[in-house]
MITIDREN-671166 format. One record per residue (C-alpha): residue number from 1; x, y, z. Coordinates in Angstrom, 1 decimal. Example, Ala and Ser with C-alpha at 12.3 -4.5 7.8 and 13.67 -1.06 7.14 Angstrom:
BEGIN
+-----+--------+--------+--------+
:   n :     xx :     yy :     zz :
+-----+--------+--------+--------+
:   1 :   12.3 :   -4.5 :    7.8 :
:   2 :   13.7 :   -1.1 :    7.1 :
+-----+--------+--------+--------+
This chain:
BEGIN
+-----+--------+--------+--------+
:   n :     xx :     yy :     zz :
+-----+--------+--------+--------+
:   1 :   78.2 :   59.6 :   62.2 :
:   2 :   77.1 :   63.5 :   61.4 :
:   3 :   74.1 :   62.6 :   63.0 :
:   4 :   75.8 :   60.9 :   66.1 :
:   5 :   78.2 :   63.8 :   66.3 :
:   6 :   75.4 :   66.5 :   66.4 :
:   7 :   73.3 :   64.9 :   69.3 :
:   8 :   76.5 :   64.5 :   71.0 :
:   9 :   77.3 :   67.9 :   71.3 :
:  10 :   73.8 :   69.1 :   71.6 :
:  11 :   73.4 :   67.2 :   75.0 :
:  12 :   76.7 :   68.4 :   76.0 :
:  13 :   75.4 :   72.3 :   75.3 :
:  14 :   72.4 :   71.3 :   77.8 :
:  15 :   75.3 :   70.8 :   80.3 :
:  16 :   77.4 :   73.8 :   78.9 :
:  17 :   74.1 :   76.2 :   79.2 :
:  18 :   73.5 :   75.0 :   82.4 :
:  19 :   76.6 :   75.5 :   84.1 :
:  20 :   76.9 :   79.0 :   82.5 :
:  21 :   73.6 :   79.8 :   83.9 :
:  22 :   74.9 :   79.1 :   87.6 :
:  23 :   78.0 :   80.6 :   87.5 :
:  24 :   77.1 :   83.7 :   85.7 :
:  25 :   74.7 :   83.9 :   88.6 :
:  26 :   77.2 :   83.8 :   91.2 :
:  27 :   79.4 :   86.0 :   89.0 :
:  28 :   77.0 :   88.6 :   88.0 :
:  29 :   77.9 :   92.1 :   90.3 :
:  30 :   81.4 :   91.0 :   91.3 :
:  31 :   84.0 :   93.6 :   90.4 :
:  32 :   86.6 :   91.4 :   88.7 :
:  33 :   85.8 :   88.5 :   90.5 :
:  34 :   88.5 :   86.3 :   91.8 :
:  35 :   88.3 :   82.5 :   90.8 :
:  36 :   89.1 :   81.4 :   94.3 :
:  37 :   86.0 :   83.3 :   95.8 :
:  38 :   83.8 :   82.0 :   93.0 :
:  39 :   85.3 :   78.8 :   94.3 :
:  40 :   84.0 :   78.5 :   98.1 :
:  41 :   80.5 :   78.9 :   96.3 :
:  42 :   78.6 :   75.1 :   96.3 :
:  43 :   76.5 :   77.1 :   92.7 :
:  44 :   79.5 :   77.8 :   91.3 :
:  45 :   81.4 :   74.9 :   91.7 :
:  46 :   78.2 :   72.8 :   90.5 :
:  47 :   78.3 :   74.8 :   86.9 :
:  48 :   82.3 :   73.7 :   86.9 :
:  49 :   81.0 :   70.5 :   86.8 :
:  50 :   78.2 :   71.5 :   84.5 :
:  51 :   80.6 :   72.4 :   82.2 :
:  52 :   83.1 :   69.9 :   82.5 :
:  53 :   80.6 :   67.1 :   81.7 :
:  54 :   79.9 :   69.1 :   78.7 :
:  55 :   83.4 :   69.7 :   77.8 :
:  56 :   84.1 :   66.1 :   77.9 :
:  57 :   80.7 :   65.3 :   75.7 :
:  58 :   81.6 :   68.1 :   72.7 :
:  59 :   85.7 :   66.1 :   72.9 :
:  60 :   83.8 :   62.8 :   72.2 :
:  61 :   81.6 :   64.3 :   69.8 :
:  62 :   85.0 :   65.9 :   67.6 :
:  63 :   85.7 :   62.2 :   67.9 :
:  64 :   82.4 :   61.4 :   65.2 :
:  65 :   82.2 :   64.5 :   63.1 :
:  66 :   84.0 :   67.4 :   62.0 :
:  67 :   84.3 :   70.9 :   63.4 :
:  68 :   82.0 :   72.3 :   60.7 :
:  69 :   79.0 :   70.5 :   61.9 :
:  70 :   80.2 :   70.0 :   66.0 :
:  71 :   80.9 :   73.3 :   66.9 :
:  72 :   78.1 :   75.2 :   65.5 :
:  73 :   75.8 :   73.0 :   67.7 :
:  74 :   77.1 :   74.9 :   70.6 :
:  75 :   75.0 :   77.6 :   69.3 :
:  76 :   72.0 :   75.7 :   70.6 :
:  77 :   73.3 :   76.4 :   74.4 :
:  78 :   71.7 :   79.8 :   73.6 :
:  79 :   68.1 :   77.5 :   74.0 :
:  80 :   68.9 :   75.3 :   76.9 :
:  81 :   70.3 :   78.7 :   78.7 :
:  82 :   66.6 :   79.8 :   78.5 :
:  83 :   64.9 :   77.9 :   80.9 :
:  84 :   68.1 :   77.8 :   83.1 :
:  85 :   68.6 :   81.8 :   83.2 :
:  86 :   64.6 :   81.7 :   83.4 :
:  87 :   64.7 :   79.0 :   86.4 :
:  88 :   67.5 :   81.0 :   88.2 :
:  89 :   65.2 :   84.5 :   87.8 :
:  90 :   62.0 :   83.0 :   89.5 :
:  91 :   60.4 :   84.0 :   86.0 :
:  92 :   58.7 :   81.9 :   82.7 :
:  93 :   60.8 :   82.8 :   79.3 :
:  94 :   59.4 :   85.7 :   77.0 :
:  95 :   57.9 :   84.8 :   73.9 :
:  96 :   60.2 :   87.0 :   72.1 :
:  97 :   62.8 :   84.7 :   73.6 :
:  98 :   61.0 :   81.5 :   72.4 :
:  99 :   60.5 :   83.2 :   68.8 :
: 100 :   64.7 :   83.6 :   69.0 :
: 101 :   65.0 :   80.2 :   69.5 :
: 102 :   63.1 :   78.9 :   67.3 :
: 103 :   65.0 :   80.8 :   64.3 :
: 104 :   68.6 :   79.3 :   66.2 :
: 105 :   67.2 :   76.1 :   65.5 :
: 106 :   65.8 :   76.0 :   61.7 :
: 107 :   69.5 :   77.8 :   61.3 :
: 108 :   71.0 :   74.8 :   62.8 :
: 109 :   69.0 :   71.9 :   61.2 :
: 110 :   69.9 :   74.0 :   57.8 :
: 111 :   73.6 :   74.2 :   58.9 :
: 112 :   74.1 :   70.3 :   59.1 :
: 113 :   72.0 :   69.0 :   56.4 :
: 114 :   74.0 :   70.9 :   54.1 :
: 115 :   78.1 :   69.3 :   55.6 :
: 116 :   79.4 :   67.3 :   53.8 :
: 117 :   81.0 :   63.7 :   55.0 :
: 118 :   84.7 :   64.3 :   55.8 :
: 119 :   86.4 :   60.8 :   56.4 :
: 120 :   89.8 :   62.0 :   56.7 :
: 121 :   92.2 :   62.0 :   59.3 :
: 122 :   93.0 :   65.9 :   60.1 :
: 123 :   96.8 :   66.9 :   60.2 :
: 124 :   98.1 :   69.9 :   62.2 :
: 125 :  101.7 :   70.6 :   62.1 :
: 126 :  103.9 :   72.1 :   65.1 :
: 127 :  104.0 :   75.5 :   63.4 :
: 128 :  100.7 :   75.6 :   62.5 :
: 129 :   99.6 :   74.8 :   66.1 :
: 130 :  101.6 :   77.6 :   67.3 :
: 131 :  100.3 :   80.0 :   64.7 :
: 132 :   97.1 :   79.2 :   65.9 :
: 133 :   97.7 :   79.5 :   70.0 :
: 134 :  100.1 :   82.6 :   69.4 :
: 135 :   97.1 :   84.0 :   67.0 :
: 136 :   94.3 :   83.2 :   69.4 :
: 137 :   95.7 :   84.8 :   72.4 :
: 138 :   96.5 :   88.1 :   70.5 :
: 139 :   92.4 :   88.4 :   69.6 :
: 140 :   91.3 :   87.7 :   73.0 :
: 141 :   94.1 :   90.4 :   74.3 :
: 142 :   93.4 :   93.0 :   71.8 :
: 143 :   89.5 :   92.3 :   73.0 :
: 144 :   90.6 :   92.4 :   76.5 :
: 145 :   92.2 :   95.9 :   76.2 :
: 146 :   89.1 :   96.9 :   74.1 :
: 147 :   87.3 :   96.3 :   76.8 :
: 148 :   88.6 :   98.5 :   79.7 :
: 149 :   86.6 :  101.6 :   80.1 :
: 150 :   83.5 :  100.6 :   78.1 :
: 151 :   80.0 :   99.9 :   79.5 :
: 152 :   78.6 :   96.5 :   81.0 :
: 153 :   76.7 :   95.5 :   78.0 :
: 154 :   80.2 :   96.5 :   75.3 :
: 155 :   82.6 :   94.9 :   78.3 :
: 156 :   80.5 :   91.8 :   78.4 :
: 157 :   80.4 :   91.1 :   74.9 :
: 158 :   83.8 :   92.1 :   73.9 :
: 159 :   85.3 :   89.2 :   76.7 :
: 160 :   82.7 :   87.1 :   75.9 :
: 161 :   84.4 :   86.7 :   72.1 :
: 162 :   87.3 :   86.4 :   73.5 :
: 163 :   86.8 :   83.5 :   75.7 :
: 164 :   84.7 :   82.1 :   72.3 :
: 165 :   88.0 :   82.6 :   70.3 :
: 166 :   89.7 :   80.8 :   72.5 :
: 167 :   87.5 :   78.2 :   72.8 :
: 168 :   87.4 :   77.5 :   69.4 :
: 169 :   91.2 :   77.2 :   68.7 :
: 170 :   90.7 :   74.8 :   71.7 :
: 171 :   88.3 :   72.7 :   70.0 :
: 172 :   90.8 :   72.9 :   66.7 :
: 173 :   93.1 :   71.3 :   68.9 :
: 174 :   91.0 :   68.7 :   70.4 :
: 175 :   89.7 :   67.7 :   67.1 :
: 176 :   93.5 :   66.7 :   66.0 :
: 177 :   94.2 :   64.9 :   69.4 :
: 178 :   90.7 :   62.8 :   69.2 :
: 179 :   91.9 :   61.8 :   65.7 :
: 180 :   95.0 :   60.0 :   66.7 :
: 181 :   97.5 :   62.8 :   67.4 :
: 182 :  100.3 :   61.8 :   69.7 :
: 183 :  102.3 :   64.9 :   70.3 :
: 184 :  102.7 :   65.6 :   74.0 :
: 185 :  102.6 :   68.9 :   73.8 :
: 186 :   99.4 :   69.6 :   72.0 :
: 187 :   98.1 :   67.7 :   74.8 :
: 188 :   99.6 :   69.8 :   77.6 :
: 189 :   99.0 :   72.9 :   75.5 :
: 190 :   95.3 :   71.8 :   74.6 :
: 191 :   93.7 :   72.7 :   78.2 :
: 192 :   95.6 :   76.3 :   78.3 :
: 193 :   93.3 :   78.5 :   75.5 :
: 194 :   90.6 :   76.7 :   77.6 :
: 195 :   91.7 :   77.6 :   81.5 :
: 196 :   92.0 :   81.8 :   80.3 :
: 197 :   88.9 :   81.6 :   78.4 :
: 198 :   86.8 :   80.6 :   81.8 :
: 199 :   89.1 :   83.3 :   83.5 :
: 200 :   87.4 :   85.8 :   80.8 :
: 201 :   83.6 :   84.5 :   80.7 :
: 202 :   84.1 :   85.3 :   84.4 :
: 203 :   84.8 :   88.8 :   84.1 :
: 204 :   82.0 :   89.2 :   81.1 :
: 205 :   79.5 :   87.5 :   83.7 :
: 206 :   80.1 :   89.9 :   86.5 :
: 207 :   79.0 :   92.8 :   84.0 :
: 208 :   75.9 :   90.5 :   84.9 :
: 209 :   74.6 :   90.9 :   81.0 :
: 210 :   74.1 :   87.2 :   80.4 :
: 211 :   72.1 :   87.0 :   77.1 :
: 212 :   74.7 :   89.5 :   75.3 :
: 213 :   77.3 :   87.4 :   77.0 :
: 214 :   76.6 :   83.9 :   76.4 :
: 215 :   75.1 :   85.0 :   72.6 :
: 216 :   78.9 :   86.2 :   71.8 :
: 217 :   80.6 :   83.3 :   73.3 :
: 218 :   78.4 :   81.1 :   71.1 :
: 219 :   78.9 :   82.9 :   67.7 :
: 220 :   82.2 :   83.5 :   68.4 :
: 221 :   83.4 :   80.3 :   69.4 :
: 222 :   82.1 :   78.1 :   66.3 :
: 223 :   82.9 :   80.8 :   64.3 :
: 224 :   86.3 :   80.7 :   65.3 :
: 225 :   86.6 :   76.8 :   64.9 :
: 226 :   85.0 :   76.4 :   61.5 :
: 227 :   87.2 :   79.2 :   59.8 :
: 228 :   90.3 :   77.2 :   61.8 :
: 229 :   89.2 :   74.0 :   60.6 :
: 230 :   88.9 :   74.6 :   57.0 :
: 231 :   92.0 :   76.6 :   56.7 :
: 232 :   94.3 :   74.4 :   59.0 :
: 233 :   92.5 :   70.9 :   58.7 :
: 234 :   91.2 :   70.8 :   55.5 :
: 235 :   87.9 :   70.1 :   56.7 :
: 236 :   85.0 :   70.1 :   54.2 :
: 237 :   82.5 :   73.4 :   53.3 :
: 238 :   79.4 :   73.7 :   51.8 :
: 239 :   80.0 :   73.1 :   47.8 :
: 240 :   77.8 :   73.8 :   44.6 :
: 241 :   75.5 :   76.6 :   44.6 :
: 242 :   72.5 :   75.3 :   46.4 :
: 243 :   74.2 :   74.1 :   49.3 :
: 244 :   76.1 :   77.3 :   49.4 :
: 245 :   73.0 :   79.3 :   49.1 :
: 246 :   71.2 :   77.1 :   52.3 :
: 247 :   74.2 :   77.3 :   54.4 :
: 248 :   74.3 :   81.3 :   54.3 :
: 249 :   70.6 :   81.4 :   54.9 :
: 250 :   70.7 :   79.2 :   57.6 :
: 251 :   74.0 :   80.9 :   59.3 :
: 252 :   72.0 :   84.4 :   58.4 :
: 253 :   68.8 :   83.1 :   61.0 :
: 254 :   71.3 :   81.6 :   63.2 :
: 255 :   73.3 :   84.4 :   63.6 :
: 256 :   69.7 :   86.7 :   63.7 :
: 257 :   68.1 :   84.3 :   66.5 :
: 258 :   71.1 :   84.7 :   68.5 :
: 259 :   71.1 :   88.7 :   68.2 :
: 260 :   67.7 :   88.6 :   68.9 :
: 261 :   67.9 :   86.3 :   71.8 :
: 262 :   70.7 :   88.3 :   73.4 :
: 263 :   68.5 :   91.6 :   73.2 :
: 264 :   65.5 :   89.8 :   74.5 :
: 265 :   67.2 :   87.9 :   77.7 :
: 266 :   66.8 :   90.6 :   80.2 :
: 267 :   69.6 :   89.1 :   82.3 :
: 268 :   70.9 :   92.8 :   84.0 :
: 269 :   71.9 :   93.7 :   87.4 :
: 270 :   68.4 :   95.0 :   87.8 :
: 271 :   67.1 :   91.7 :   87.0 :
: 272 :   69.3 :   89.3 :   89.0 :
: 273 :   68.6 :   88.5 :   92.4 :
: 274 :   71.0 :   88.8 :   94.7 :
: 275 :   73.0 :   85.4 :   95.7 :
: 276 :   74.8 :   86.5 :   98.7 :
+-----+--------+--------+--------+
């Protein structure tokens, strides 16, 4: 089911790359764009949906695995976002990019083999839920505010980790409603986290600096879910010293691939053409 789980939400980061692709297109140069210009755009729209289908793919896959080994597959969105950043620039990818990618994989295949099963049912309680809401939306302010006044590159990253903060206390959430969870209001609340995090990766997307971007929101957002779901959840770690030892290589050349992927995607204003 680990297995299942993992291809599961590697198809839905091909959607989630994709769709970030296109609407950090339409984004990128916009000073603080508006959502409802982004929305008269057909390109924009089309990475909504984009998204949404691989939204709705990573749920299903929190359905079959645990957030340990599901949301660090997200990471591999940085890959698909190659050739669809690449497509989208009229250009081939570097090799340094390929090279990047290649070390984001290994990471990841190290990353899994090393999870262990988790068959029970994860347990949130109401305050712990909103601990975790109340707690998320202080990062991604304190980010937000840390962002004001800084350059492209600092601005994009700095909203990008928020959104990927809030993303990840979404996909805590999820994780507990997929399980069985029938509280109303962690359905209702669920979506929330979500909706302001797409309201921040638009603001980090009109810096136009996808690679640093879209590498933040990626570390950022597992990062954020595999911390919340072995503290709140009870979800499993690595144990025993070799598996401990493999999983901090592996997130090491993860967390190194993405890095270098970031610096090597020369996504900039200079290099995106105009969509107007």
């Amino acid at each position: 089911m680990i297995v299942f789980a993992a291809g599961l939400a590697l198809l839905g980061s091909l959607f989630f790359a994709a769709g970030a692709a296109l609407q950090q297109f339409e984004a990128a140069g916009e000073a603080g764009p508006a959502l409802r210009r982004l929305m008269r755009r057909p390109r924009w729209l089309l990475g909504g949906l984009a998204i949404g289908a691989g939204t709705a793919l990573h749920i299903v896959a929190l359905k079959y695995g645990p957030l340990t080994v599901v949301q660090p597959m997200g990471v591999a969105g940085l890959l698909f976002a190659l050739p669809c950043a690449a497509a989208l620039q009229r250009r081939r990818p570097q090799p340094g990019e390929l090279a990047a990618a290649a070390v984001i994989a290994i990471g990841l295949i190290g990353l899994v083999l090393v999870v262990p099963e988790h068959s029970d049912s994860p347990y949130l309680g109401t305050g712990e839920a909103v601990a975790l809401l109340a707690g998320a939306a202080a990062v991604s302010l304190l980010l937000l505010a840390a962002a004001r006044r800084r350059t492209p590159a600092v601005q994009a990253v700095l909203l990008a980790t928020g959104a990927g903060v809030l993303y990840g206390a979404t996909a805590t959430l999820a994780r507990v409603l997929v399980d069985g969870n029938r509280e109303l209001w962690f359905l209702l609340a669920a979506p929330l986290p979500a909706l302001v995090a797409l309201g921040l990766l638009q603001r980090a997307y009109a810096a136009g600096r996808f690679g640093p971007a879209f590498a933040a929101l990626q570390v950022a957002d597992p990062l954020t879910a595999v911390v919340l779901g072995a503290l709140l959840l009870g979800e499993p770690l690595p144990t025993g010293p070799a598996s401990a030892v493999t999983a901090l290589v592996a997130a090491a050349l993860t967390a190194a691939g993405t890095v270098a992927l970031a610096r090597t995607t020369p996504m900039s204003p200079a290099h995106v053409p105009t969509a107007r």
